[in-house]
TORPA-4810 file (N, C-alpha, C, O; in nm, 3 decimals):
<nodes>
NODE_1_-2.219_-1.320_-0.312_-2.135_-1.228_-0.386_-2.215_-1.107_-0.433_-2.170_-0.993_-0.418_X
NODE_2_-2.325_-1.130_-0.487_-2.443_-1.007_-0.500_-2.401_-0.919_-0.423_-2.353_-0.811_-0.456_X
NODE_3_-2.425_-0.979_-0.272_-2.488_-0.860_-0.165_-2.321_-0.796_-0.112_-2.291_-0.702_-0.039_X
NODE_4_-2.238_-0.893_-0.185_-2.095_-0.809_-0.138_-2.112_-0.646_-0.236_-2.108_-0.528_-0.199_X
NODE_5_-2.132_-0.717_-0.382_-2.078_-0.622_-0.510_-2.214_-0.491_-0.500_-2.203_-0.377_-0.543_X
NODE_6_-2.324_-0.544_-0.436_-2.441_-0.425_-0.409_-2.377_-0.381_-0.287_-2.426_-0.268_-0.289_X
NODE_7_-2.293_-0.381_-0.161_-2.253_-0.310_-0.050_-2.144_-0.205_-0.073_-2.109_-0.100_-0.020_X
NODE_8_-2.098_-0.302_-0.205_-1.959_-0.228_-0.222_-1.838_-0.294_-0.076_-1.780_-0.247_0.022_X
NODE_9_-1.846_-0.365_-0.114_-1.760_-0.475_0.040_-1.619_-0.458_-0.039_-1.596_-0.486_-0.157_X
NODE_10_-1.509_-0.392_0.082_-1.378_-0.386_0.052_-1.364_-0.521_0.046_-1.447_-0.599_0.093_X
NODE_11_-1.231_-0.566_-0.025_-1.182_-0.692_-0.084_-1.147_-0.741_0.032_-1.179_-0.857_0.056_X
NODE_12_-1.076_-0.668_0.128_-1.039_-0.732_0.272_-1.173_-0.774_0.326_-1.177_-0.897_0.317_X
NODE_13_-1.249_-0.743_0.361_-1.367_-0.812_0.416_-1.391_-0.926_0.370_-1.398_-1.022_0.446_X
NODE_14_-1.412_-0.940_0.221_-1.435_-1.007_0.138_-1.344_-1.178_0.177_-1.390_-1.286_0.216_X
NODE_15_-1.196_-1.130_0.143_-1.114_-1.250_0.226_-1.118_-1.239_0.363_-1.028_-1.312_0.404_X
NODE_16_-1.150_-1.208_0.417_-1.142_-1.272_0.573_-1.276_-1.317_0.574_-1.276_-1.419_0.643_X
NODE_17_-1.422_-1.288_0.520_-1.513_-1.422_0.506_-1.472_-1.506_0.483_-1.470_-1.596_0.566_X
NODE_18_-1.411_-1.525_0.338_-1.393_-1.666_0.276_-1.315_-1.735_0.350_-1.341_-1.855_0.356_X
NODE_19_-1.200_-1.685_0.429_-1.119_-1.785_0.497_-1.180_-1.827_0.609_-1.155_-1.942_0.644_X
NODE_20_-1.258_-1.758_0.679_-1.352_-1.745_0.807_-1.462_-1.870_0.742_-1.469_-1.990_0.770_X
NODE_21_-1.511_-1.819_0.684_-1.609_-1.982_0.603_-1.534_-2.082_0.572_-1.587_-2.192_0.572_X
NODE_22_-1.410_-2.072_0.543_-1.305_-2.241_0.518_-1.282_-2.300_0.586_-1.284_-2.423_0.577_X
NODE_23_-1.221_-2.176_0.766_-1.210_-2.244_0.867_-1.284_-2.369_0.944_-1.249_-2.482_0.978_X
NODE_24_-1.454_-2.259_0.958_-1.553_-2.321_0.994_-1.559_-2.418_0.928_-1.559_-2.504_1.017_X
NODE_25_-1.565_-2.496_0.794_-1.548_-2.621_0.741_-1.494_-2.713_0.730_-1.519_-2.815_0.665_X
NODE_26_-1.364_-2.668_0.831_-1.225_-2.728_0.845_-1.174_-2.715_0.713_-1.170_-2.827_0.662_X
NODE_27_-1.133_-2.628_0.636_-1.099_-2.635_0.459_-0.999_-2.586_0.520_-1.023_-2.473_0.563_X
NODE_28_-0.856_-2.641_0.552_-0.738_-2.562_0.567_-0.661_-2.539_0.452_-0.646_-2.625_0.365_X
NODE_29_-0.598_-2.399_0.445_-0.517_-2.353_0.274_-0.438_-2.279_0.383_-0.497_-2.178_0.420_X
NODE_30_-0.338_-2.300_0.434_-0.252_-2.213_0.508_-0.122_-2.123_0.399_-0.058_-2.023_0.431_X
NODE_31_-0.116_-2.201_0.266_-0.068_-2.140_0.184_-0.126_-1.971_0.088_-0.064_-1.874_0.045_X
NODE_32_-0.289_-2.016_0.090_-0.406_-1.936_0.054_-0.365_-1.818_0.123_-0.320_-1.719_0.065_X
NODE_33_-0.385_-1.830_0.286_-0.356_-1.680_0.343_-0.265_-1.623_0.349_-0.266_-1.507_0.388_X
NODE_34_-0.149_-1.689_0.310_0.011_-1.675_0.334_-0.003_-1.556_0.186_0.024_-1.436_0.183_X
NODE_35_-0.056_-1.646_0.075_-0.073_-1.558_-0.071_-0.183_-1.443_-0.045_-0.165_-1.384_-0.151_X
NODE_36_-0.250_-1.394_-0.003_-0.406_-1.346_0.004_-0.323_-1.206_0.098_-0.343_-1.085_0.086_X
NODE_37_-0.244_-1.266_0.175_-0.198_-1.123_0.248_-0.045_-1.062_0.184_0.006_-0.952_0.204_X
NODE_38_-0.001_-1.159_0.112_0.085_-1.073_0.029_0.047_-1.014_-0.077_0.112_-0.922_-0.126_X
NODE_39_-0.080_-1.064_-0.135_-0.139_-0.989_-0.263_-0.153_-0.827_-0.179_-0.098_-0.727_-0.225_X
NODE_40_-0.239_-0.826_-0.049_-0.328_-0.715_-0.030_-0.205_-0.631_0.020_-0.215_-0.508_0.023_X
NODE_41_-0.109_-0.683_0.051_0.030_-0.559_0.136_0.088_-0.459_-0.029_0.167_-0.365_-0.022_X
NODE_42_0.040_-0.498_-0.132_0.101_-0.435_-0.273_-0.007_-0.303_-0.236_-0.125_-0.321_-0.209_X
NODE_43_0.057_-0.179_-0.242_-0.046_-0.120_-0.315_-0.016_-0.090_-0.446_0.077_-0.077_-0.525_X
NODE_44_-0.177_-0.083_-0.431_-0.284_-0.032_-0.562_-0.247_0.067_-0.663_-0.307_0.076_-0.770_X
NODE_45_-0.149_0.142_-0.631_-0.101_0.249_-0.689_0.004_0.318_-0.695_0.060_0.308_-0.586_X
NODE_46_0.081_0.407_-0.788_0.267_0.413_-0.797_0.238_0.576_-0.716_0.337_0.647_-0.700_X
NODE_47_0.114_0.622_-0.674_0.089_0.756_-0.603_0.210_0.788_-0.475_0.248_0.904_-0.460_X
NODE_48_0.253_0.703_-0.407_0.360_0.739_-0.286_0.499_0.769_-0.403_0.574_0.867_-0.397_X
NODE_49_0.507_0.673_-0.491_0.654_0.686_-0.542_0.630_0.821_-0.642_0.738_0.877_-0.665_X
NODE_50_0.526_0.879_-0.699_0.525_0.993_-0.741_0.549_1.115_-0.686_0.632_1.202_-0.706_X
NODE_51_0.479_1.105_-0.630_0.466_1.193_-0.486_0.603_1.232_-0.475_0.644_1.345_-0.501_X
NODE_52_0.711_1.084_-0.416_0.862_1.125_-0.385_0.933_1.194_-0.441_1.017_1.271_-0.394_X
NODE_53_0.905_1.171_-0.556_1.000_1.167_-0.710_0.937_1.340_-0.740_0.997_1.394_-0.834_X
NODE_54_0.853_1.407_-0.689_0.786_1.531_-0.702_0.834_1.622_-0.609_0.886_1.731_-0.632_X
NODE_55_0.820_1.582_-0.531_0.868_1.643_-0.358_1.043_1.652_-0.407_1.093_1.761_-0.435_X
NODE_56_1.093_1.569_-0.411_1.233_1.568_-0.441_1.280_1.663_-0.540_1.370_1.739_-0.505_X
NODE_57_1.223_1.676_-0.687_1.199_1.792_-0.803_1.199_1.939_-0.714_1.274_2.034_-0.735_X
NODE_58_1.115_1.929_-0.631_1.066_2.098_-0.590_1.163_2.140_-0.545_1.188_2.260_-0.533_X
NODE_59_1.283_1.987_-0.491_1.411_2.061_-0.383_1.509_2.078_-0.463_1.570_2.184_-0.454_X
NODE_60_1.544_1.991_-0.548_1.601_1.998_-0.608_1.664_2.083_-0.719_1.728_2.029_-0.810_X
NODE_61_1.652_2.171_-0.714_1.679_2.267_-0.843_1.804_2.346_-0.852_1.889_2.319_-0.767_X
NODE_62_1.832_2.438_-0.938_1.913_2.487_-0.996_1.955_2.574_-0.853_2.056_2.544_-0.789_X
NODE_63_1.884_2.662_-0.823_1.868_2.722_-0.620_1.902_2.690_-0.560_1.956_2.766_-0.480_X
NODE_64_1.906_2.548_-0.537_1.909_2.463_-0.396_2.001_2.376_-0.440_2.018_2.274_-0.372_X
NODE_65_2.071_2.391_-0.547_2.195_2.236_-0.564_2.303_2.220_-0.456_2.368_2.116_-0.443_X
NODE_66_2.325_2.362_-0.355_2.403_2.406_-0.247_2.381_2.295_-0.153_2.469_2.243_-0.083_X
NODE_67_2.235_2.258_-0.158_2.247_2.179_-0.027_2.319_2.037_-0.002_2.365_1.984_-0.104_X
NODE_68_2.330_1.993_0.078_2.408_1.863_0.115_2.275_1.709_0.136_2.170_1.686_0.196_X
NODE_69_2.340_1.660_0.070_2.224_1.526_0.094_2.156_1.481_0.202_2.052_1.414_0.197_X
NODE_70_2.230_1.527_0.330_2.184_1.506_0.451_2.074_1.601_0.456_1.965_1.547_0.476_X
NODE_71_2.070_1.768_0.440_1.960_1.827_0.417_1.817_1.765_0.338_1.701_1.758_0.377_X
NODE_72_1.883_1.723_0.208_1.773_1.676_0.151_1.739_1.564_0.197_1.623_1.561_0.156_X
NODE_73_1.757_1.448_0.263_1.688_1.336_0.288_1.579_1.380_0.406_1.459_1.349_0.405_X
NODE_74_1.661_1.476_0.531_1.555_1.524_0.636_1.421_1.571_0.570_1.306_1.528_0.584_X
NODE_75_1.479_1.687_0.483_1.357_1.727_0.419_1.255_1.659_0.344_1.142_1.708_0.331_X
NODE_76_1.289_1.549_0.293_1.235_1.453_0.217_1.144_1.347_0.356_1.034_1.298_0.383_X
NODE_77_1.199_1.352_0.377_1.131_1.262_0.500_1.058_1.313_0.559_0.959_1.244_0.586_X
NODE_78_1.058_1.420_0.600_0.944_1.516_0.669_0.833_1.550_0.601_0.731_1.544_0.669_X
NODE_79_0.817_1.587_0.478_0.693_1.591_0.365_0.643_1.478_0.324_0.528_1.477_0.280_X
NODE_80_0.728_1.347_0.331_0.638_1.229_0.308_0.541_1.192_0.411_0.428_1.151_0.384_X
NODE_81_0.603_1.213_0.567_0.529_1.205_0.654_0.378_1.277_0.664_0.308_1.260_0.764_X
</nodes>
């Protein structure tokens, strides 16, 4: 664990050793990875849903209330990309 926290070892590396070392021991947790990859699919941060909720503000205004929702979702979709 040292030489992980001195590499700076992403957490994914990190679990696919440990399960990679359980295997080799025969230590089966088929529940472990089932949890371990739904933890890591969360992200880390509310940054995409801000982002939306920002992007959407800029279109949105007093100017642009003309447009039709179909406009705004294209447009919305294209800047998230």
């Amino acid at each position: 664990m040292r030489e992980w926290n001195q590499n700076k070892a992403a957490i994914d590396y990190r679990w696919v050793h440990v399960l990679h070392t359980l295997q080799q021991r025969q230590i089966f947790l088929p529940n472990l990875k089932i949890i371990i990859q739904f933890l890591l699919a969360i992200p880390g941060t509310n940054a995409p849903v801000v982002r939306a909720f920002s992007l959407m503000n800029s279109y949105w205004s007093d100017e642009k209330s003309q447009l039709s929702e179909e406009t705004l979702e294209g447009e919305y979709g294209r800047d998230l990309c």
